[in-house]
Structures are given as structure tokens and as C-alpha cells.
C-alpha positions as CSV (number, residue, x, y, z in Angstrom):
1,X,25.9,-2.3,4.7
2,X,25.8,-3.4,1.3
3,X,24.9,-6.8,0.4
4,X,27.5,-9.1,-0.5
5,X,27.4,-10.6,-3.9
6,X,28.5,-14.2,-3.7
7,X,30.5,-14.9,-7.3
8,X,30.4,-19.5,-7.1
9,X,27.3,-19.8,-8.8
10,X,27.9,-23.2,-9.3
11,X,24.8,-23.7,-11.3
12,X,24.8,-19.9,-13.0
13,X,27.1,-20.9,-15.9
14,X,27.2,-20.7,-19.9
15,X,28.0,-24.4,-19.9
16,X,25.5,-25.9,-16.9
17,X,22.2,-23.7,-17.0
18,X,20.6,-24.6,-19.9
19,X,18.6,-22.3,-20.4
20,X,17.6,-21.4,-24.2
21,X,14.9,-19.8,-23.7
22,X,13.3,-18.0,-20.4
23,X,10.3,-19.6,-20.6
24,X,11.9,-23.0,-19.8
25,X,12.4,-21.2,-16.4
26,X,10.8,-18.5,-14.2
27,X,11.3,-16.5,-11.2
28,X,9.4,-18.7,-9.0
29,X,11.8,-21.4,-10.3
30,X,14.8,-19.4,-9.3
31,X,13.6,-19.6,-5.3
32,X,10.8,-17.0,-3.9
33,X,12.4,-14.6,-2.1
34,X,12.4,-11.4,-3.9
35,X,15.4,-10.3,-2.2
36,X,17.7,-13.0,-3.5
37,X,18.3,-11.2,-6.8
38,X,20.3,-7.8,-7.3
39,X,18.9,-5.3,-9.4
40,X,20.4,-3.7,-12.6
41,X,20.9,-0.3,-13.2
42,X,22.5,0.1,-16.9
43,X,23.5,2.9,-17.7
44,X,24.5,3.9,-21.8
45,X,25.8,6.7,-23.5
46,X,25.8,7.5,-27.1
47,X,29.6,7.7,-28.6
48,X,31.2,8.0,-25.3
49,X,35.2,7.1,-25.9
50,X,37.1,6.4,-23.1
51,X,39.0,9.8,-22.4
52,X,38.2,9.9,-18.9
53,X,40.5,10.6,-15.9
54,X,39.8,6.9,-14.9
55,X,40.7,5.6,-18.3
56,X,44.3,7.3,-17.5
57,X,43.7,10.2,-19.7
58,X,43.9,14.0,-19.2
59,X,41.2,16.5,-20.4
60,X,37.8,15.7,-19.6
61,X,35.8,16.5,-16.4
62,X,33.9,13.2,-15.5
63,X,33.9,13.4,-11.7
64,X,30.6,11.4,-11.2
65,X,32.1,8.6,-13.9
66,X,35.2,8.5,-12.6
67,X,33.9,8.3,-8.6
68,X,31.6,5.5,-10.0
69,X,34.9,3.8,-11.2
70,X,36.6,3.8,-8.2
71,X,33.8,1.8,-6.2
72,X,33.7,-1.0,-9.1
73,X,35.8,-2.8,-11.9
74,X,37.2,-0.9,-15.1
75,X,37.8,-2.4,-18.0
76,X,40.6,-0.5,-19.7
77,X,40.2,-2.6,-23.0
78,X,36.6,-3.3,-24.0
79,X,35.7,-3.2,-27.3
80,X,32.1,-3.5,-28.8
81,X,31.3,-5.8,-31.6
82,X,30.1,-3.3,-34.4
83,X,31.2,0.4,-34.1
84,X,27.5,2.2,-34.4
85,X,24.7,2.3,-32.0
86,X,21.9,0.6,-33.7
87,X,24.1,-2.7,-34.4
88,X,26.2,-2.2,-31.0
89,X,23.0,-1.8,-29.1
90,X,21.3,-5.0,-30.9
91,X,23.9,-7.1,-30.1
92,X,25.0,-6.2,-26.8
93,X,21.2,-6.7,-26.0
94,X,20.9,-9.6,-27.5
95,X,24.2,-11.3,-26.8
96,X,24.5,-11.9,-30.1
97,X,27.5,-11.3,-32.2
98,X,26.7,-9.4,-36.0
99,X,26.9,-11.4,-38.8
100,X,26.8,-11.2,-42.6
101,X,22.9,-9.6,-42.5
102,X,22.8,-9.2,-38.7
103,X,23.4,-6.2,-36.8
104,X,25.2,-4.3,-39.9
105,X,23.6,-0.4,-39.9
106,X,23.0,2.2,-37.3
107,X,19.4,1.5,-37.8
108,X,19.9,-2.0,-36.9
109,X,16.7,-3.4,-35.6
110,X,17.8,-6.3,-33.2
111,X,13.8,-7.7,-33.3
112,X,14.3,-7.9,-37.1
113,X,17.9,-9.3,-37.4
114,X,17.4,-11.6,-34.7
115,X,13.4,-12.6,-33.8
116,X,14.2,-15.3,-32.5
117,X,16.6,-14.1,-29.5
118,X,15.3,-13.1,-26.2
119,X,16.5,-9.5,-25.6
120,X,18.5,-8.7,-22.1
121,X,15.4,-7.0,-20.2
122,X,13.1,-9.6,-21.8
123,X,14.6,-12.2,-20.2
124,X,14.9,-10.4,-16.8
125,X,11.6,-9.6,-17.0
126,X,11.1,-13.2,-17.3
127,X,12.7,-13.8,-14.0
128,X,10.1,-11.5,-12.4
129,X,12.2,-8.3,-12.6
130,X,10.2,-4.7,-13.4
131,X,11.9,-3.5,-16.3
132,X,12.2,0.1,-17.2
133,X,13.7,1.8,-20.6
134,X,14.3,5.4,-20.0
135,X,15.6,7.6,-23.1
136,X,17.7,5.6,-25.4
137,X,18.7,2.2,-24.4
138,X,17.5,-0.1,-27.8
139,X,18.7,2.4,-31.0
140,X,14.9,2.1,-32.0
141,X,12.1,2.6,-29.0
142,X,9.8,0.1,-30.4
143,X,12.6,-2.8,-30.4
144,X,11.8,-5.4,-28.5
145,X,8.9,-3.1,-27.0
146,X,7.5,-5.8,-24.9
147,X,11.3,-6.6,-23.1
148,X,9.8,-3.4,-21.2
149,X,7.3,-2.4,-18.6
150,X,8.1,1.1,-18.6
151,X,9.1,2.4,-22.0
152,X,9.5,6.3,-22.2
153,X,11.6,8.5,-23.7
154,X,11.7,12.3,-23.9
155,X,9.9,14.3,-26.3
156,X,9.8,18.6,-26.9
157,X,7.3,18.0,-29.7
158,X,9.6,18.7,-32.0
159,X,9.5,15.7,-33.6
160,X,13.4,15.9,-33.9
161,X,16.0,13.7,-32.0
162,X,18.7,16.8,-32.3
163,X,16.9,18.9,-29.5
164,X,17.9,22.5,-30.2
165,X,16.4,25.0,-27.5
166,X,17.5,28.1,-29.4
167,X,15.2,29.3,-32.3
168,X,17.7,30.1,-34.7
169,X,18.9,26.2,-34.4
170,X,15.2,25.3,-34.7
171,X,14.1,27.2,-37.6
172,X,17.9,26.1,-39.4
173,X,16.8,22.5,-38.2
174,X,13.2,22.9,-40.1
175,X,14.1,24.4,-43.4
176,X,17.9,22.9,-44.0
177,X,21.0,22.1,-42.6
178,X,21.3,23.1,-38.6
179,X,24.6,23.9,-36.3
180,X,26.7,20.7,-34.7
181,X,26.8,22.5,-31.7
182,X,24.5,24.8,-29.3
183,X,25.6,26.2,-25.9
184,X,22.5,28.1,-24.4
185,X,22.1,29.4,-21.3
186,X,19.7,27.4,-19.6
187,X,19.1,24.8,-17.3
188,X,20.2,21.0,-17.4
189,X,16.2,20.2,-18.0
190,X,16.2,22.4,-20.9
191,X,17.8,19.5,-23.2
192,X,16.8,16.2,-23.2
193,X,19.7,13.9,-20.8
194,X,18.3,16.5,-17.9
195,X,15.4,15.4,-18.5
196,X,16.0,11.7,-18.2
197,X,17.9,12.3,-15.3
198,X,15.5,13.7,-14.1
199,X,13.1,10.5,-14.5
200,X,15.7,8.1,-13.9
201,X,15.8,9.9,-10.2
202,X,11.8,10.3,-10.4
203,X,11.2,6.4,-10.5
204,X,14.1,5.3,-8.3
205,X,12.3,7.2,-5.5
206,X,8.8,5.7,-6.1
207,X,10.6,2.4,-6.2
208,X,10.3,0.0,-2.4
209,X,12.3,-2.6,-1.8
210,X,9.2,-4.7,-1.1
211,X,8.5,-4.0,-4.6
212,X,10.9,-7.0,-6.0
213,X,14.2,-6.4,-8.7
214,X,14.3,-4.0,-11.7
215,X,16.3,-3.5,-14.7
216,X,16.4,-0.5,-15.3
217,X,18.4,1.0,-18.3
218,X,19.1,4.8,-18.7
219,X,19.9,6.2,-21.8
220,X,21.7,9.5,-22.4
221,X,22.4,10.9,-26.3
222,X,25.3,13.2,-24.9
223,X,28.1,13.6,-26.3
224,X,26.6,12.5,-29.5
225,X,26.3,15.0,-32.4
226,X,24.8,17.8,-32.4
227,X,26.9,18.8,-29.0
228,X,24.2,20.2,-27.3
229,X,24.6,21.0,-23.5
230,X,24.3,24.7,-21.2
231,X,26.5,26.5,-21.7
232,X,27.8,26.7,-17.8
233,X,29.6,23.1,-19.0
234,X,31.0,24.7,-22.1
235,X,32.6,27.4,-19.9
236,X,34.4,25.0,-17.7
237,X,36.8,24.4,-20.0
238,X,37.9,27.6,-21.0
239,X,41.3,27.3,-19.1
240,X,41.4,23.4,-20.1
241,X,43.9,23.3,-22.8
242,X,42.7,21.5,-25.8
243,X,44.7,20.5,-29.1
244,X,44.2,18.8,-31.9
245,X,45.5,14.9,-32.2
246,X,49.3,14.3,-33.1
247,X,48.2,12.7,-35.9
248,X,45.3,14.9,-37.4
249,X,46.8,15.8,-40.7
250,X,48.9,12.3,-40.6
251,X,49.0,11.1,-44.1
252,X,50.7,7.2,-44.4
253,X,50.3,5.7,-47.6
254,X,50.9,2.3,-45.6
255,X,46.9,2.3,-44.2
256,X,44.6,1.7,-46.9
257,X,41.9,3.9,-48.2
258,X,39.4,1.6,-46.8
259,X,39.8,2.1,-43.1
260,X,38.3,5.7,-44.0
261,X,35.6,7.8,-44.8
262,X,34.2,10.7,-45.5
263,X,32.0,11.3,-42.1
264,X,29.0,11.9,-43.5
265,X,27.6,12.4,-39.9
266,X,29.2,15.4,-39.0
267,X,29.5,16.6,-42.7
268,X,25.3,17.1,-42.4
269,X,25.9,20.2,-40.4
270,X,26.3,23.9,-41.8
271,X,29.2,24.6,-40.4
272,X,31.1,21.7,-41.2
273,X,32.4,21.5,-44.9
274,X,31.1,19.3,-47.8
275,X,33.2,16.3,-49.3
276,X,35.4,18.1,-51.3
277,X,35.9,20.9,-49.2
278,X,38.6,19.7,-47.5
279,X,39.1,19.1,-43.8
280,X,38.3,20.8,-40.2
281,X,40.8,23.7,-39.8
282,X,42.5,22.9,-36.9
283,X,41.4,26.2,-34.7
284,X,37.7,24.7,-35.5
285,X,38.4,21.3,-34.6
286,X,39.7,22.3,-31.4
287,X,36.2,23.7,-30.7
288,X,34.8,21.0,-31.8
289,X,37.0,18.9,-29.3
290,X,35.6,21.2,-26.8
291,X,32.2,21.2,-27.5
292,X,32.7,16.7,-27.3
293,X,34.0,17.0,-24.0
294,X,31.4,19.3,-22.7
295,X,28.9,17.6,-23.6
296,X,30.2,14.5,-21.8
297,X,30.7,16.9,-18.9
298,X,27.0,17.7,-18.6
299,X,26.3,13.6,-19.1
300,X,28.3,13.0,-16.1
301,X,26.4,15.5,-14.1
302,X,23.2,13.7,-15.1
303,X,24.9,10.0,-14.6
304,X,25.9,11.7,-10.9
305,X,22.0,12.7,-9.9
306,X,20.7,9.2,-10.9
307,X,23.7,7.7,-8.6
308,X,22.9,9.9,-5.9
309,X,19.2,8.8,-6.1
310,X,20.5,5.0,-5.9
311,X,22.3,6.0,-2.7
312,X,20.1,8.0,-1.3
313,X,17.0,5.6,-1.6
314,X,19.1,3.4,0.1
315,X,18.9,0.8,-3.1
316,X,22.6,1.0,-4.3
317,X,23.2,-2.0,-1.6
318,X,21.5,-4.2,-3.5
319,X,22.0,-2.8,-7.2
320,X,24.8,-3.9,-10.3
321,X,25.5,-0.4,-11.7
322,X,27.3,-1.0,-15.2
323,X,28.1,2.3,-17.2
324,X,29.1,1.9,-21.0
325,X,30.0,3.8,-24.1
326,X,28.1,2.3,-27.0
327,X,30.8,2.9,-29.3
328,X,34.1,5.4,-28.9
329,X,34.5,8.0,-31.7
330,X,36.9,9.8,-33.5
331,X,37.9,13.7,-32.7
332,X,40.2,14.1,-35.7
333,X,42.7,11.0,-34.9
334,X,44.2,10.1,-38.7
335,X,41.9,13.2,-40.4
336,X,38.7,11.2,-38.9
337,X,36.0,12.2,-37.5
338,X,32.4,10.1,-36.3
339,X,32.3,6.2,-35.9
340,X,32.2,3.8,-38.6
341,X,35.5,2.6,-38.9
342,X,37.7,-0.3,-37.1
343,X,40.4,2.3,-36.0
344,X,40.8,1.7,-32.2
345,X,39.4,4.8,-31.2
346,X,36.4,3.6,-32.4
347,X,35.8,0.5,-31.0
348,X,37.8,0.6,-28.1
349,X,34.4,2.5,-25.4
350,X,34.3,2.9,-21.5
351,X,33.2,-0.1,-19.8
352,X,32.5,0.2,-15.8
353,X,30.6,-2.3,-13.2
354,X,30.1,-1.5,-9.8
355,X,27.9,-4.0,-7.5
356,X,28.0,-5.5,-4.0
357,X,30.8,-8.0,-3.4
358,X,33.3,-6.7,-6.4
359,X,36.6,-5.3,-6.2
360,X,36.6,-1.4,-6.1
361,X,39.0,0.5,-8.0
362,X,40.0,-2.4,-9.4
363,X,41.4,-1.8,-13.5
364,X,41.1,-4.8,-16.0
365,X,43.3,-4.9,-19.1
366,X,42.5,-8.3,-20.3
367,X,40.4,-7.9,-23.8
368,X,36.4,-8.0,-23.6
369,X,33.3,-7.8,-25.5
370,X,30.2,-6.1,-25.3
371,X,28.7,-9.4,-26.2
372,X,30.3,-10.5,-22.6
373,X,28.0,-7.8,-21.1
374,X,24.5,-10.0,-21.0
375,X,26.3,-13.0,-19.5
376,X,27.9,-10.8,-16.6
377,X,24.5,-9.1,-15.5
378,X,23.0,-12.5,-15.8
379,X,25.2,-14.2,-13.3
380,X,25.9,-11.1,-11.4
381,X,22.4,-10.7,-10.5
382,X,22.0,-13.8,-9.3
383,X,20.2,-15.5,-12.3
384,X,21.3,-18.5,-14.6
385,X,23.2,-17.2,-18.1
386,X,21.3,-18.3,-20.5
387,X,23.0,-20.6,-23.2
388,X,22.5,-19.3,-26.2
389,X,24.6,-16.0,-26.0
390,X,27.8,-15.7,-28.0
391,X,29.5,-13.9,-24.9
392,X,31.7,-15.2,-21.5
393,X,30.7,-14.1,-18.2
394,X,33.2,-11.5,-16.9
395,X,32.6,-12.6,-13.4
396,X,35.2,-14.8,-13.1
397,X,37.4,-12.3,-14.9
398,X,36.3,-9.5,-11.9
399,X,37.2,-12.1,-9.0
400,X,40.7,-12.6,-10.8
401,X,40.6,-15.7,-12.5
402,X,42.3,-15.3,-15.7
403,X,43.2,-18.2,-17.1
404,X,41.7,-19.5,-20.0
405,X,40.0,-16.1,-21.0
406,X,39.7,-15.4,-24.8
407,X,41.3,-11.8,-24.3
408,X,40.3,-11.6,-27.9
409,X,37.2,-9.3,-29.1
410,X,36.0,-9.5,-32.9
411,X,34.1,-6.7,-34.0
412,X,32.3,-6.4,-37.9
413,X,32.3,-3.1,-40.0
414,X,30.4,-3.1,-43.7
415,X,33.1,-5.7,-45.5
416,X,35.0,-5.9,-42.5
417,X,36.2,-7.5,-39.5
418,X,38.6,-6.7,-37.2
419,X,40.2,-8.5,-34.1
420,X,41.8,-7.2,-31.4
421,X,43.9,-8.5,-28.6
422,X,45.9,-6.1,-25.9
423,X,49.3,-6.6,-28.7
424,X,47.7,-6.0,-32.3
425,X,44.9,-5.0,-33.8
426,X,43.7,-6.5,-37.1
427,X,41.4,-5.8,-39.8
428,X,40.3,-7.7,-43.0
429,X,38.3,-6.2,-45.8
430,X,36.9,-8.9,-48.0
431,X,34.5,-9.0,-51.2
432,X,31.2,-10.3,-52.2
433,X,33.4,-13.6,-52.8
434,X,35.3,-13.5,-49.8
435,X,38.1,-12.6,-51.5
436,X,40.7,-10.4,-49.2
437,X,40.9,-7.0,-51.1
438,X,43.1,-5.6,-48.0
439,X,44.6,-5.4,-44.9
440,X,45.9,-3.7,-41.9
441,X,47.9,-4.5,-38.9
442,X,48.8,-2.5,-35.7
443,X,51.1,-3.0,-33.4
444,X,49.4,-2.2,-29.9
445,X,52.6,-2.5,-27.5
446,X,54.7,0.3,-30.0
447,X,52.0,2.1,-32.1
448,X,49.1,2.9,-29.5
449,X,47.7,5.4,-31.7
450,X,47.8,2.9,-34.8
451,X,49.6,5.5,-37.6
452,X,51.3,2.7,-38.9
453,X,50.1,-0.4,-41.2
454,X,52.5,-3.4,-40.8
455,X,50.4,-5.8,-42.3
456,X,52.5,-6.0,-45.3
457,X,55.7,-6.8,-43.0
458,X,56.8,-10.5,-43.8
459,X,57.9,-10.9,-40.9
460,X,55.0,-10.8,-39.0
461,X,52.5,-13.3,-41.7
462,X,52.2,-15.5,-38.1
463,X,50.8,-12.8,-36.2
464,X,48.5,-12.2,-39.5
465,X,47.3,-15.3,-39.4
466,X,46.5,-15.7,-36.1
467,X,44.7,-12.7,-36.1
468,X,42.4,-13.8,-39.1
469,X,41.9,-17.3,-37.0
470,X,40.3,-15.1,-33.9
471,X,37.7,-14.2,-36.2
472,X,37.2,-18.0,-37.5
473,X,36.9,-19.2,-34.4
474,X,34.5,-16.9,-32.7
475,X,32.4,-18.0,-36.2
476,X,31.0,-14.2,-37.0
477,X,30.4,-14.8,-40.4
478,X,30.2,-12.2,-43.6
């Protein structure tokens, strides 16, 4: 029988605990009995976007994501505060929001940008938890090295992050340009999310319950670029239909040339063409679409061994599983491709917490942040939420008490910021100065797939301007 998770911590909240930094308080402060706290199992993957049969969408075989799903909370409209995985993963970590010279690059250290803060598994850690980081949880493996007691990653001696396991790749990887994608017929092992599945499950089973609480995060790089996976996932899918997006060659003149780029990312690979060159036909962006959702395919087979493990060690009773996308990603929506942009595809990413005591199969549409996510596990877990984060607990929000939450998220992009709520979504681009150089406005409720700037509709300057005050009031600063 699972243990039931008891969501009145009176004293457990942003405004009462008080805590600013851990060492004002320590596990033997927060009573002696080991068993009183849940542990954390985090679970992240690179540019997952939520196109899962959970999510409501068709298309992508994600059984183990979607069972996980149906035995927690969904969140059908979380949003994470900078669209690429160094300055996503530093802030969620940090529950700190980016800021004019915080948290802005994919390389985003989050020990640089921010020494001051106390990372997430630092300050469980600090409670008396055993913290593990397995693959890629922090962009960088030496940020915020000492929030971690284990600290491993896997390694083919390649000294490459791409993780080709056919020569040709390997030798096109050494001396130039290499492939986006690689199918080969091997085993899960063979690439490197096998592999830390395979340790995920390894150290769950040398773990007791005797031994005290863990964090343990568990990073997988699939379906990130190149879309490596077996080829056995690739196959599934050949009676899958697969299109391209409705609006892949959309061209409006009404959103401005700002909200794109060139996607630089997938443009590195030789089989993708140079700036100039024009776009992806469609016939190779559909296998391009395929080779995403395999690779997510073969994630979720990984994501269902490590849950298996928690079951089958018998520590899922006493565990807060919470899955995320780091960032979503674009598959040709408006000619895009890659991150990088404050189109909804891209910062809208899968967001799922399962733990003793919630709601199962319940779906949350109310607006969140991944800045909410540090809070959540804090009080979750039975430990006080620390008051320094920028982020609300989404505890009360998974016992259904709704009222007075933001439902606002504010996410920051280069010379950007956007804001969303579940009706628009909003994006300023301002200068060195400040200075508004442009716009855009979508209408969530009739444009879903945001092809249409309104932001220059008079009618709708209130809407504008409450959308700019979101991002005032949650202070993230240029």
C-alpha cells in the first residue's frame, strides 16, 4: 500500500518557512525518522514536446509515459522559463527565473549566473537525502558538482556527446560534418539512454529502505539531435502515418522576422541544407518527423525499465516521480525547426508528477512554470520550500485549489520575453535601451497553432498591455 502523502503542511510554505538558505536548517531539524520524507525520482528529457497520447495528441508511441500519466497529475500547459537546456535546466534547478545576464545561452552555467543560490539536490542533500545525477540532469556535469553524491554520466570514449555506433557516422563525426540521424541494428545499451537506464535500474536495486531518502535525477539526451536510437524503434512506425505541419511552408507577413531563425542546430548536419539553401523538402522532413518520434519511442522504453525498477524494489510507495521535457521543439511548425524561439511549440514541454496521496489521471490546464517545479518537490517531499525561489508550489494547485493562482508563465529568449496565459500568448522584443522594436500576439482560444500575429489589432491594446504587465510583475528583468 502506498504511503499517503498528506498535502496541509501548514508550516511547508513559500511565505512561513523561512528558509534562505539550508544551512539555517537540517535534516535532524526536520524530525529523525528517516521514513518521514518521500524520495524524488526526476526524471528529464532533452527537447521532449508534448505530442504524447496523454497530452491528447495522435502519433507517438509513449506507452511507459503515458501509463506513468495516468497514476499522477498532467499538466497540459507548462511552459519552461527559457526555451534551451543550459538556461531551462539552471533555472528550473535553481528556482530562479533568467534575467538580463542570467540563465541566457544553452551553455548556461547555473553556478556562474547564480553562485549564490542553492541548487535543488543541494538543498536536498542538505536535508539528509543521498543524491544521485545520472546522465544529464545540470546542461554541464560539473554544475553545482557538490549538489551530488553520485555524479556519473556515460562515456564510449569518444569524447563526443552525439554517440554514433556506426563507423561511417564516427569517422563523418571526426573529420567534418556527421548525419542527424542513425538507426543501427543493435541493442538499447548500444547508445547511451540504454545505458543510463540501465544505471538508473542498477542503483535503485542496491538502494534499502533503511538507507534514508534520495534524489535521484535521470537524464536522457533522446529525442535530441542527432536522432540516434535501434533501429527496431524506427521500424515501428512504418505503418504510423506521418505528415508534415499544416503550416510548414506558412508564410504571414503579420509575424515578424524576429520570432525566427535560421536553426543553426540542425543546419550542422550533412544532410541538412546550409542557410541559403532553402528549406527541408517535405518528403525529408517527414523522415525527420519520424526519426523525432522514434527516438522518444526508445526514451520511453528506457523511462519504463527505471519505473519498473521503482516498483519492483518495492520503493515507488514512498517515491514523487516527476517526468519533464526540458524544453518542446519545433518539427517544421511555421518553416522552424530546433528551439530557440518563443513560438508555443517551443516552450510549451510535458510536465508529469506522480507520488503517494495525488490524484491519478488527473489533467491540469491552469498555466505553470518550470520555476514552480523546486517548490512542488520541496513540499511534496515533505520538506519546508525554501523562500528564496521565484516559483509557487503546485501542491495546492494538484489538491484542487485554484483560486488565486498566477496561471501566468514568463519565459526570456535573447531580447525577448514572452508571457503566456491559457487565452494569448505574448512576446516583446526590446533593444539595448529597452526600446520595443516588435511585437506579437496570439490568440490561444482561436489560433492554437499561433499562424496569426494580432498584435497590431487596436482592438485588443488591453489585452497587450496586460500581457507586458505579467512580465513586470513577475520582475524578470532584461
Amino acid at each position: 500500500m502506498r504511503k499517503e502523502l498528506l498535502f496541509t503542511f501548514g508550516l511547508i510554505s513559500v511565505c512561513n518557512s523561512g528558509y534562505a538558505n539550508p544551512s539555517d536548517m537540517n535534516a535532524e531539524d526536520h524530525g529523525d525518522k528517516k521514513s518521514d520524507k518521500l524520495n524524488v525520482l526526476m526524471i528529464m528529457v532533452d527537447d521532449l514536446r508534448p505530442e504524447l497520447t496523454c497530452f491528447g495528441r495522435d502519433g507517438v508511441i509513449s506507452p511507459n509515459i503515458d501509463s506513468l500519466a495516468s497514476s499522477g497529475v498532467l499538466f497540459s500547459n507548462a511552459y519552461c522559463n527559457a526555451p534551451v537546456s543550459g538556461a531551462s535546466r539552471a533555472s528550473l534547478l535553481t528556482g530562479l527565473r533568467p534575467a538580463h545576464e542570467r540563465f541566457v545561452s544553452f551553455q548556461s552555467y547555473a553556478q556562474n549566473d547564480a553562485p549564490w543560490a542553492t541548487s535543488l539536490p543541494a538543498y536536498f542533500k542538505s536535508m539528509g537525502y543521498t543524491t544521485y545525477s545520472l546522465s544529464k540532469v545540470f546542461h554541464h556535469q560539473d554544475d553545482f558538482s557538490e549538489s551530488w553524491d553520485v555524479n556519473w554520466r556515460p562515456d564510449d570514449g569518444s569524447g563526443s556527446w552525439r554517440n554514433y555506433v556506426e563507423e561511417d557516422n564516427i569517422i563523418m563525426e571526426k573529420t567534418g560534418r556527421s548525419m542527424s540521424m542513425e538507426f543501427a541494428d543493435v541493442e538499447d545499451e548500444a547508445y547511451y539512454d540504454g545505458q543510463t537506464a540501465e544505471k538508473a535500474v542498477s542503483v535503485l536495486k542496491s538502494i534499502k529502505k533503511e538507507d534514508g531518502p534520495f534524489f535521484m535525477g535521470v537524464g536522457f539526451l533522446k529525442p535530441h539531435l542527432p536522432f540516434n536510437a535501434p533501429r527496431k524503434y524506427l521500424d515501428m512506425y512504418d505503418t504510423v502515418a506521418v505528415s508534415v505541419p499544416d503550416n510548414y511552408e506558412l508564410l504571414n507577413e503579420s509575424i515578424p522576422e524576429e520570432a525566427f531563425h535560421t536553426w543553426g542546430e540542425l543546419r550542422y548536419y550533412k544532410d541538412i541544407p546550409d542557410v541559403g539553401e532553402g528549406n527541408i523538402s517535405p518528403d525529408y522532413a517527414v523522415s525527420l518527423i519520424k526519426a523525432y518520434r522514434a527516438c522518444v519511442t526508445y526514451t520511453d522504453a528506457q523511462i519504463g525499465k527505471v519505473l519498473k525498477a521503482l516498483d519492483d524494489t518495492g520503493l515507488r510507495e514512498n517515491t514523487v516521480v516527476l517526468l519533464l521535457g526540458d524544453h518542446g521543439w519545433s518539427l517544421g511548425e511555421h518553416g522552424q525547426w530546433c528551439k530557440h524561439s518563443t513560438f508555443d511549440i517551443v516552450m510549451n514541454a510535458p510536465l508529469i508528477i506522480s507520488a503517494p496521496g495525488l490524484p491519478e489521471g488527473k489533467i491540469i490546464d491552469e498555466v505553470v512554470e518550470f520555476v514552480d517545479i523546486y517548490p512542488t518537490l520541496a513540499e511534496a517531499s515533505g520538506l519546508p520550500v525554501p523562500s528564496t525561489l521565484d516559483g509557487e508550489s503546485l501542491v495546492p494547485l494538484m489538491n484542487g485549489r485554484t483560486e488565486g493562482w498566477k496561471n501566468v508563465a514568463v519565459v526570456k529568449w535573447g531580447m525577448s520575453m514572452a508571457s503566456v496565459r491559457q487565452d494569448f500568448g505574448y512576446t516583446v522584443w526590446r533593444d539595448q535601451d529597452g526600446e520595443i522594436v516588435n511585437e506579437m500576439l496570439f490568440d490561444h482560444t482561436t489560433d492554437k497553432s499561433e499562424n496569426f500575429n494580432i498584435a497590431a489589432d487596436n482592438r485588443l491594446k488591453k489585452i497587450i498591455s496586460q500581457m507586458r504587465g505579467i512580465i513586470s510583475t513577475y520582475k524578470t528583468k532584461w
